[in-house]
LUMTORRO-712838 format. One record per residue (C-alpha): residue number from 1; residue in three letters; x negated, z negated, y. Coordinates in nm, 4 decimals. Example, Ala and Ser with C-alpha at 12.3 -4.5 7.8 and 13.67 -1.06 7.14 Angstrom:
2
<roba n="1" res="ALA" east="-1.2300" up="-0.7800" north="-0.4500"/>
<roba n="2" res="SER" east="-1.3670" up="-0.7140" north="-0.1060"/>
end
This chain:
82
<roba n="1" res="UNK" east="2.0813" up="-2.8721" north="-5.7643"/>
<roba n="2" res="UNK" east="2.3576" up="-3.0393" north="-5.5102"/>
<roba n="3" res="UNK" east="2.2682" up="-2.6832" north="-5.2835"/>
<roba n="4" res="UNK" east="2.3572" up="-2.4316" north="-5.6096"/>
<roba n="5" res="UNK" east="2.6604" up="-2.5833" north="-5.6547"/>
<roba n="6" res="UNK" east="2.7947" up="-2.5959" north="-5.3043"/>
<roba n="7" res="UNK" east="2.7635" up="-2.9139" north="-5.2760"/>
<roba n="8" res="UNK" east="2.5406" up="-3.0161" north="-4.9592"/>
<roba n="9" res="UNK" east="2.5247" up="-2.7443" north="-4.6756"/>
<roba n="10" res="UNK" east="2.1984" up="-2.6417" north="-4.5548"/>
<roba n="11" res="UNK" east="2.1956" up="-2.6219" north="-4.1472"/>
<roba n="12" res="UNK" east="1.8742" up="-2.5282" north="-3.9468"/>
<roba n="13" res="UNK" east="1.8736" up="-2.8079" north="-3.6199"/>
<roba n="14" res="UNK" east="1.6846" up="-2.5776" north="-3.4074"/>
<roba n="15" res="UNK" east="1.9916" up="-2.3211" north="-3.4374"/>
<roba n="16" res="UNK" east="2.1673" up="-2.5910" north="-3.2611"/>
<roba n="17" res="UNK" east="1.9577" up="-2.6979" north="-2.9943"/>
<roba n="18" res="UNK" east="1.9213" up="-2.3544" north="-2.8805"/>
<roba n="19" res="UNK" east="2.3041" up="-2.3216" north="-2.7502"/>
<roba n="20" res="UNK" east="2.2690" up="-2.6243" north="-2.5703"/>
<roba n="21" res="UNK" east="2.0170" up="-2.5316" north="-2.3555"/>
<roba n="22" res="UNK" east="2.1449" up="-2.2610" north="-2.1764"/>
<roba n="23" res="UNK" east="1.9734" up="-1.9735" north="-1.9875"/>
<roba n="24" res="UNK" east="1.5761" up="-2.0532" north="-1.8959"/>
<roba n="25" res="UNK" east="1.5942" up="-1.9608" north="-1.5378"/>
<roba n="26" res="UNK" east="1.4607" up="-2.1262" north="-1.2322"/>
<roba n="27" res="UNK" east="1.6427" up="-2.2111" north="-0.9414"/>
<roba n="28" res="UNK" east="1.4406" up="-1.9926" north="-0.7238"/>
<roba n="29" res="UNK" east="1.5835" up="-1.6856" north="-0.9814"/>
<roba n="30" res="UNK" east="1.9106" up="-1.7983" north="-0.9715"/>
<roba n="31" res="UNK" east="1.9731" up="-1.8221" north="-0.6456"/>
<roba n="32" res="UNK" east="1.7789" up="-1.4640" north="-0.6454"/>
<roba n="33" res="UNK" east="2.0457" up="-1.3686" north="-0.8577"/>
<roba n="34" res="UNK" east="2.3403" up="-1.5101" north="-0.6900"/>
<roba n="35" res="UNK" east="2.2178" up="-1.3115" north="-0.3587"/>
<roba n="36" res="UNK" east="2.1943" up="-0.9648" north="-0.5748"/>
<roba n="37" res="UNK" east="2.5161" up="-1.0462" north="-0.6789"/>
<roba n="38" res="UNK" east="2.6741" up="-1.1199" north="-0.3276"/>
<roba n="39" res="UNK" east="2.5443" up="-0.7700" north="-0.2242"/>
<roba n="40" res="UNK" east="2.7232" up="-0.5839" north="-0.5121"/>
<roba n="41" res="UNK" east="3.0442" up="-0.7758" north="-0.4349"/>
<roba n="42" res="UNK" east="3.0039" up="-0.6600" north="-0.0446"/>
<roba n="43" res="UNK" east="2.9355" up="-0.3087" north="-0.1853"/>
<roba n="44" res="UNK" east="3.1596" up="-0.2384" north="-0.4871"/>
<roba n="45" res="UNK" east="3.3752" up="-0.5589" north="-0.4785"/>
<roba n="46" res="UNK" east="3.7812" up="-0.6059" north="-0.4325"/>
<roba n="47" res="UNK" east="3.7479" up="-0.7753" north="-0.0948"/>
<roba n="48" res="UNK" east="3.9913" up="-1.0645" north="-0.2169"/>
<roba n="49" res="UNK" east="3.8309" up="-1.0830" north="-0.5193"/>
<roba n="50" res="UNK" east="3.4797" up="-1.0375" north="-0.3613"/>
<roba n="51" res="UNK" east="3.5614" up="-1.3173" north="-0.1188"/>
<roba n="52" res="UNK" east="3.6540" up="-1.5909" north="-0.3972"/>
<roba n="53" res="UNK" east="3.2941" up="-1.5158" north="-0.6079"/>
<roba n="54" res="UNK" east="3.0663" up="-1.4699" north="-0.3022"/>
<roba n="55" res="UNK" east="3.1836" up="-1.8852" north="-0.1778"/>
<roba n="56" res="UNK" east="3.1548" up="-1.9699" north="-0.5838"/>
<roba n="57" res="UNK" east="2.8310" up="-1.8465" north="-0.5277"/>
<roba n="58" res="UNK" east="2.7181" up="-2.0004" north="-0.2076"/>
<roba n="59" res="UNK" east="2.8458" up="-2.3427" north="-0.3152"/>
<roba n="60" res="UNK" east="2.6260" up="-2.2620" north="-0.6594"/>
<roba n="61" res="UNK" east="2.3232" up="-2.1836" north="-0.4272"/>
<roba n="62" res="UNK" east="2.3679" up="-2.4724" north="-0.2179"/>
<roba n="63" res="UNK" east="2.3705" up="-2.7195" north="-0.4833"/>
<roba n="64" res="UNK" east="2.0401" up="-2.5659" north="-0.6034"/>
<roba n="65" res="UNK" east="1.8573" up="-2.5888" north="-0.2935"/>
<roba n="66" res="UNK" east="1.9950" up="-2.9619" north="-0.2535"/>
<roba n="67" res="UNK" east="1.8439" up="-3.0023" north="-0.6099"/>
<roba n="68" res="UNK" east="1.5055" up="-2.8596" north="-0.5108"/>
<roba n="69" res="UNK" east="1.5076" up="-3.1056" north="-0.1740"/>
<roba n="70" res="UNK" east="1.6024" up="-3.3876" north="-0.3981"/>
<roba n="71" res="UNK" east="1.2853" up="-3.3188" north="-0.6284"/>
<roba n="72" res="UNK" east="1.0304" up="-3.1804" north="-0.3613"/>
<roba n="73" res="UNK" east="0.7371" up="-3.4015" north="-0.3305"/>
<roba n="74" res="UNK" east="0.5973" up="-3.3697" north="0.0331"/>
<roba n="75" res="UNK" east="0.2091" up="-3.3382" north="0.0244"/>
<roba n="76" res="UNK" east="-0.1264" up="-3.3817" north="0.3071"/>
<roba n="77" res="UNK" east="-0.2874" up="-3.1556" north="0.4739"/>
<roba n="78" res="UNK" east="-0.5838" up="-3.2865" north="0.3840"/>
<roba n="79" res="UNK" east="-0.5056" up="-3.2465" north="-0.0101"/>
<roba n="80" res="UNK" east="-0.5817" up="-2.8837" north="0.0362"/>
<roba n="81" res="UNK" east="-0.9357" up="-2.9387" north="0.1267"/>
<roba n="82" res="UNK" east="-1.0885" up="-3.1192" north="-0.1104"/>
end
């Protein structure tokens, strides 16, 4: 009755929880990415321009890999045969 007459607002969580999560890429296809897009900025690209986004990107890609290293769990040989 509160809903008819304006009263209370009706608001789906899930609607919110998806902008918060951002894109659902790995960090293997982003840095995949950011090397597709260093290529078109080489090709096509302003060179000043070009310049600024391609070290935006490396730093990006570095901080990635550092993130993989920092979660990489190191396994045995010997796991593989058994």
């Amino acid at each position: 009755m509160a809903v008819e007459q304006g009263d209370i607002i009706m608001v789906d969580s899930n609607e919110d929880s998806d902008d918060k999560k951002g894109p659902s890429m790995t960090n293997a296809e982003v840095i995949s990415l950011c090397e597709q897009l260093e290529a078109v900025c080489i090709a096509k690209g302003d060179p000043d321009t070009s310049l600024v986004l391609m070290r935006s990107l490396h730093k990006l890609q570095g901080q990635l890999r550092h993130e993989e290293l920092a979660n990489a769990k190191q396994t045995n040989i010997m796991d593989y045969f058994h």
